[in-house]
C-alpha positions in Angstrom: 0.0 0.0 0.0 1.8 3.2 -0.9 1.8 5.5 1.6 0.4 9.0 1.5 2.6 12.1 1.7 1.5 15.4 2.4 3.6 18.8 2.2 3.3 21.9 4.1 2.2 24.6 3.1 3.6 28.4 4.4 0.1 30.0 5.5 1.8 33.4 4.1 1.7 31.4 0.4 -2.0 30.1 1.4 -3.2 33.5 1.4 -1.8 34.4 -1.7 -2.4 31.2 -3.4 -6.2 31.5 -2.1 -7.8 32.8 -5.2 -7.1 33.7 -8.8 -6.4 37.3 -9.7 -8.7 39.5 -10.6 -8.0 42.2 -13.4 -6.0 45.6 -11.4 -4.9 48.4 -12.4 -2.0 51.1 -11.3 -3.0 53.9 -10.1 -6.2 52.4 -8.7 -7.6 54.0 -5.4 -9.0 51.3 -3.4 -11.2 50.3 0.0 -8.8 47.9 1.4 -9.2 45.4 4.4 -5.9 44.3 6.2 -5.8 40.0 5.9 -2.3 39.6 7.7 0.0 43.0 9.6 3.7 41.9 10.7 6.9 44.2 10.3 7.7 41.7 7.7 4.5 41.2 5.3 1.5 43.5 4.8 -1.6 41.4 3.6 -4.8 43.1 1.8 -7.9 41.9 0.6 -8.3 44.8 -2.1 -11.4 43.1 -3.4 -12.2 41.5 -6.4 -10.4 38.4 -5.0 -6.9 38.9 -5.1 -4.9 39.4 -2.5 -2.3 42.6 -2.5 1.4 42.9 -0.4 2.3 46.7 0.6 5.2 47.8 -1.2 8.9 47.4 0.7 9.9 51.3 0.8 6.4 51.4 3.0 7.0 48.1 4.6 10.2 49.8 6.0 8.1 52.3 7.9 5.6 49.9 9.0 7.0 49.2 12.2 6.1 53.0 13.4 2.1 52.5 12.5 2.3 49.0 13.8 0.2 49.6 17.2 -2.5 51.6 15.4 -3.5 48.9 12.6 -4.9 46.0 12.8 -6.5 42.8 11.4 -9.9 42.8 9.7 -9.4 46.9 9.6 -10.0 48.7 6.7 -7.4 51.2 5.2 -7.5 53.2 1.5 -5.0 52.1 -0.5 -3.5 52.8 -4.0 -2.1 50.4 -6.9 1.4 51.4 -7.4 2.0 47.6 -9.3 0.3 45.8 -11.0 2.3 42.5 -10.3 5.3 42.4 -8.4 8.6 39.5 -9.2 6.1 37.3 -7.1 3.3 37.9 -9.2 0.9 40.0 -6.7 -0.6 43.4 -7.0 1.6 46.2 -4.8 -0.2 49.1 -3.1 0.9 52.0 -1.1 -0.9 52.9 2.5 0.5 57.0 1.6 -2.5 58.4 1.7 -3.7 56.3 4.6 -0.4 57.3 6.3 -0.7 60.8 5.8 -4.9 61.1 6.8 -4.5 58.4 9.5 -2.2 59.5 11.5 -4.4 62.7 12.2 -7.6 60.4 12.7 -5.3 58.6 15.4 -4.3 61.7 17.2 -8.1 62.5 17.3 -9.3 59.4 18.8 -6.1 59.2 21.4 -7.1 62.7 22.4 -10.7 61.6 22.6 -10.2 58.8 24.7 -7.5 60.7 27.0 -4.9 58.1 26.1 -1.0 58.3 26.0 1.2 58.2 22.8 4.9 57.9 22.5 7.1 61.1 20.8 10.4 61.7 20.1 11.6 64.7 21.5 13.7 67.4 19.5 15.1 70.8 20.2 13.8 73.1 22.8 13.1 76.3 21.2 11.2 79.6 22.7 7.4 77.9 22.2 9.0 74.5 24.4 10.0 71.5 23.4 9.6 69.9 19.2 8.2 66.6 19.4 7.7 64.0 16.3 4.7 61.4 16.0 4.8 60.1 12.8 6.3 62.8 10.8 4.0 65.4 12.6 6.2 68.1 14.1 4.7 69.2 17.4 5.6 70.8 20.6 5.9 70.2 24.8 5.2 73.9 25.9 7.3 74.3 28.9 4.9 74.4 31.4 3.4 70.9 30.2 7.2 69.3 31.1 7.4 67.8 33.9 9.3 68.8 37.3 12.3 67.1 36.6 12.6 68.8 33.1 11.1 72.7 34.0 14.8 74.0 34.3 16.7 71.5 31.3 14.0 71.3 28.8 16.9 70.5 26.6 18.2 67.1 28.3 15.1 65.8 26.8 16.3 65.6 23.2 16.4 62.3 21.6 14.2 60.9 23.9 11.2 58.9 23.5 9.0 59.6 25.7 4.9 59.3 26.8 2.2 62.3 26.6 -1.1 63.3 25.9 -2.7 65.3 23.8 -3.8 69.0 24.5 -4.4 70.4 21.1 -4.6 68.1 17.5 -5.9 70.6 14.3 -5.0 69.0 11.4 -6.1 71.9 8.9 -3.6 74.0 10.8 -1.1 71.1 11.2 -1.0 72.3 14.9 -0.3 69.0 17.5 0.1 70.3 21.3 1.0 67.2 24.2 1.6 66.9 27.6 4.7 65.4 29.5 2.9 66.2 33.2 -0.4 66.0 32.1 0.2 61.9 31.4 3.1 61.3 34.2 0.5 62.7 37.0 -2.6 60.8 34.9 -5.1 64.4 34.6 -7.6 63.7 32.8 -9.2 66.2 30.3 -12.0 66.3 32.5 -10.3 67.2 35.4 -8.8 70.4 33.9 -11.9 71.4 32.5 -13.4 71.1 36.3 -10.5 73.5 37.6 -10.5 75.9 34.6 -14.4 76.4 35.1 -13.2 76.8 39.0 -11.6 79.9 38.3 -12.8 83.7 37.9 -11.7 86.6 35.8 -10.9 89.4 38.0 -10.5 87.2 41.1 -6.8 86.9 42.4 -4.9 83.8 43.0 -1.6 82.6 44.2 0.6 81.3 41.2 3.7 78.9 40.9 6.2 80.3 38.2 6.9 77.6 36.2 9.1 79.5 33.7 10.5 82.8 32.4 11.3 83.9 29.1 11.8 86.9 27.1 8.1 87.9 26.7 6.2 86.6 29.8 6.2 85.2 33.1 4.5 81.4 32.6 2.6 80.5 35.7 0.0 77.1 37.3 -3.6 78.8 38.7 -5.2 75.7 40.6 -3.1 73.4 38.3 -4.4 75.6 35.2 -1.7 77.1 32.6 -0.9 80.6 32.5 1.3 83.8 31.0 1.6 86.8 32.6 2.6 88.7 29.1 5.6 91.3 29.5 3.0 93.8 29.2 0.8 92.8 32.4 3.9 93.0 34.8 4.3 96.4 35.8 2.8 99.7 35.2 6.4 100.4 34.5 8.3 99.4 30.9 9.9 96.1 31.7 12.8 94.8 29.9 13.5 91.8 31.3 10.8 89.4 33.3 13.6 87.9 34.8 13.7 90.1 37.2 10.6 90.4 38.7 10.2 86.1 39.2 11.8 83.1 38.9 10.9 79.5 38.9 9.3 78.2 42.0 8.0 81.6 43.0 4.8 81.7 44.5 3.0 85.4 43.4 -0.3 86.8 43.6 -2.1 87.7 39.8 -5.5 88.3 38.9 -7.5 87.2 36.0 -7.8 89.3 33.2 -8.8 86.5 30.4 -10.0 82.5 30.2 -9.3 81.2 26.9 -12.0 77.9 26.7 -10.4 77.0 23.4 -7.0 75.6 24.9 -7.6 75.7 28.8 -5.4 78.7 29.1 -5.1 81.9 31.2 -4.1 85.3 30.5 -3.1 86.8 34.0 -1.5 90.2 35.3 0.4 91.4 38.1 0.1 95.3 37.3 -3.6 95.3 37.6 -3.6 94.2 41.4 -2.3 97.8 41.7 -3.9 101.4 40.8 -3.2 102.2 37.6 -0.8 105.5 38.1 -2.2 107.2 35.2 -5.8 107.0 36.1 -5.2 110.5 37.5 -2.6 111.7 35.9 -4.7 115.2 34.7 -5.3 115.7 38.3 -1.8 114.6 39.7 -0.1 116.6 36.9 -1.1 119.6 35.6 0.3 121.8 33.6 3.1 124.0 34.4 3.4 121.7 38.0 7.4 121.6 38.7 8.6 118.6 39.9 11.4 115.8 40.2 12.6 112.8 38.6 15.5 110.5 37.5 16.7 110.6 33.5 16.2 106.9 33.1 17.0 106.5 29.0 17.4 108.4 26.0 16.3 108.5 22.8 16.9 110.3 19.6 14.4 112.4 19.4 14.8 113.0 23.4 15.5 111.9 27.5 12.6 110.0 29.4 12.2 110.7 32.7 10.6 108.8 35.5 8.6 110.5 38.0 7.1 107.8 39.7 7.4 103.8 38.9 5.0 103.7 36.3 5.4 107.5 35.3 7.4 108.9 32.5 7.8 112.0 30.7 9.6 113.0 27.6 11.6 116.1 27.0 11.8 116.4 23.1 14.9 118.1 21.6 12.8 121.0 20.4 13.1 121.6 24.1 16.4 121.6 24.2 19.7 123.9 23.4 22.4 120.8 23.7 23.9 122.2 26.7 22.1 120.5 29.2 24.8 117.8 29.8 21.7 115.2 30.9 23.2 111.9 32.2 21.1 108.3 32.8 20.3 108.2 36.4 20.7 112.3 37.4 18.4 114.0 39.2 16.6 116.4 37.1 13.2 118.9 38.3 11.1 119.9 35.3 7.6 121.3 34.1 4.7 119.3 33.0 4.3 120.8 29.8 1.2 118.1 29.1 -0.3 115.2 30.5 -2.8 112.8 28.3 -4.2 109.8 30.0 -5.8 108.9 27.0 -2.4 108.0 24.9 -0.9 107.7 28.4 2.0 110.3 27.3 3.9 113.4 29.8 5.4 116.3 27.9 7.9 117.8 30.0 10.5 120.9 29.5 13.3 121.5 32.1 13.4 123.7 34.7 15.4 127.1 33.4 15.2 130.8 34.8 12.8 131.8 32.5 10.7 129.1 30.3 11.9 129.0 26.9 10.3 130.9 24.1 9.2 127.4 22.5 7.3 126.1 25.5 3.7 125.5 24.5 
């Protein structure tokens, strides 16, 4: 009795061996469903009963999209060969690649859940992150505690966050380091922002400082005190009015609802010095302050902190001699809280025949 043999067959070459091919052409855009996902073989069922590999420049990338696909999902797909060495139809998952990753971002952020970045360079907006090609950023005050003074040690890394902000028509990705290390959800912030009242002041941790604002955590909210809600006085440098770990009062000047954000201010928990100024300084009123810098069409002086006057050139014969930080007395020529401006002409024997 001869004996029967049998041979094995490689389920890969099962698949493709399943079925006869049907009639494809390049360039066709097609309703794909995904038959077999490894980092080495991408299986589709593109209809018409043949079965379709993905092409190996995308096959090489696969290994990124890997924990967002699936079996039995569907994906659009293009023809890019009609019949590869093998014999088989080759597609390309491109356009799948380029629209799914955005459709990925959108449900992660819907469901609150974590995805894995690269980290780049820390610029001024915070730290550049890359999900699958999409540039994105860490602001500063999203990093967390360990990172708030070396943003930049976190280069190269790979590391977990969640998403803040995902608009794909303005190619704009926002994420969270301390939002996903301490587990906040979405509707936790939105509890606290809701919390919190414009016009009511708060204590503040200053989380950062940079050239244009003081950055700052209201009841575990984000915030910016902008350079110009410091001081009633021109500031420079925000350095030096905080620094991180500071605890400060502000008060609420605007809630954005849009990205959970706060615009706050330090000037407005004082009186606003020029609120009187008409009354405080009228004209011809002599009085005292420092030369504090000079420009070329004149020499500010402060009055008060918050208080400056200019004496123009016209005023001027270029004798005066006037020096940064000398004590000067002067005349208000005119004060005008409306454009928040002091006219001032020094103090002389006789006012000169330019004055008003």
């Amino acid at each position: 009795m001869k004996k029967k043999t049998t041979t094995q067959t490689n389920p890969m070459e099962a698949l493709l061996q399943k079925t006869s091919f049907a009639t494809v052409k390049k360039g066709m855009d097609v309703e794909a469903t995904i038959i077999s996902l490894s980092r080495k073989n991408v299986l589709f069922d593109i209809g018409a009963k043949a079965y379709a590999l993905l092409g190996n420049q995308e096959l090489r990338e696969i290994s990124t999209y890997l924990p967002y696909l699936k079996e039995g999902q569907t994906a659009h797909v293009r023809v890019i060969a009609e019949e590869s060495k093998d014999g088989y139809p080759v597609v390309s998952m491109r356009k799948f690649f380029e629209k799914g990753k955005w459709d990925i971002l959108k449900d992660k952020k819907d469901k609150e859940e974590e995805i894995e970045v690269v980290c780049g360079e820390y610029g001024k907006g915070g730290v550049f992150i890359d999900f699958m090609g999409i540039r994105g950023v860490i602001p500063k005050i999203q990093l967390t505690d360990s990172f708030l003074n070396n943003p930049e040690k976190l280069s190269g890394q790979k590391i977990k966050v969640k998403i803040l902000e995902v608009d794909e028509k303005k190619n704009r990705l926002v994420v969270s380091q301390k939002v996903a290390a301490l587990n906040i959800s979405q509707k936790q912030l939105h509890e606290e922002f809701d919390k919190i009242e414009i016009k009511k002041i708060y204590k503040a941790k200053v989380l950062g400082v940079s050239e244009f604002g003081i950055f700052c955590e209201v009841l575990g909210v984000e915030g910016l005190i902008h350079i110009s809600e410091i001081s009633w006085e021109k500031v420079t440098n925000p350095s030096g009015y905080a620094k991180v770990g500071d605890e400060i009062d502000v008060v609420v000047v605007e809630k954005n609802p849009q990205d959970l954000k706060l615009n706050l201010s330090i000037k407005r928990l004082s009186i606003d010095p020029w609120e009187k100024i008409e009354e405080d300084y009228p004209q011809d009123k002599e009085v005292e302050g420092e030369v504090v810098r000079q420009e070329r069409y004149g020499y500010f002086v402060r009055l008060v902190p918050g208080i400056e006057g200019l004496i123009h050139v016209s005023k001027l014969t270029g004798k005066e001699n006037l020096k940064i930080g000398s004590k000067i007395k002067a005349y208000i020529e005119k004060a005008d809280k409306k454009s928040r401006k002091m006219s001032l002409v020094l103090t002389q024997k006789e006012l000169p025949v330019t004055y008003r």
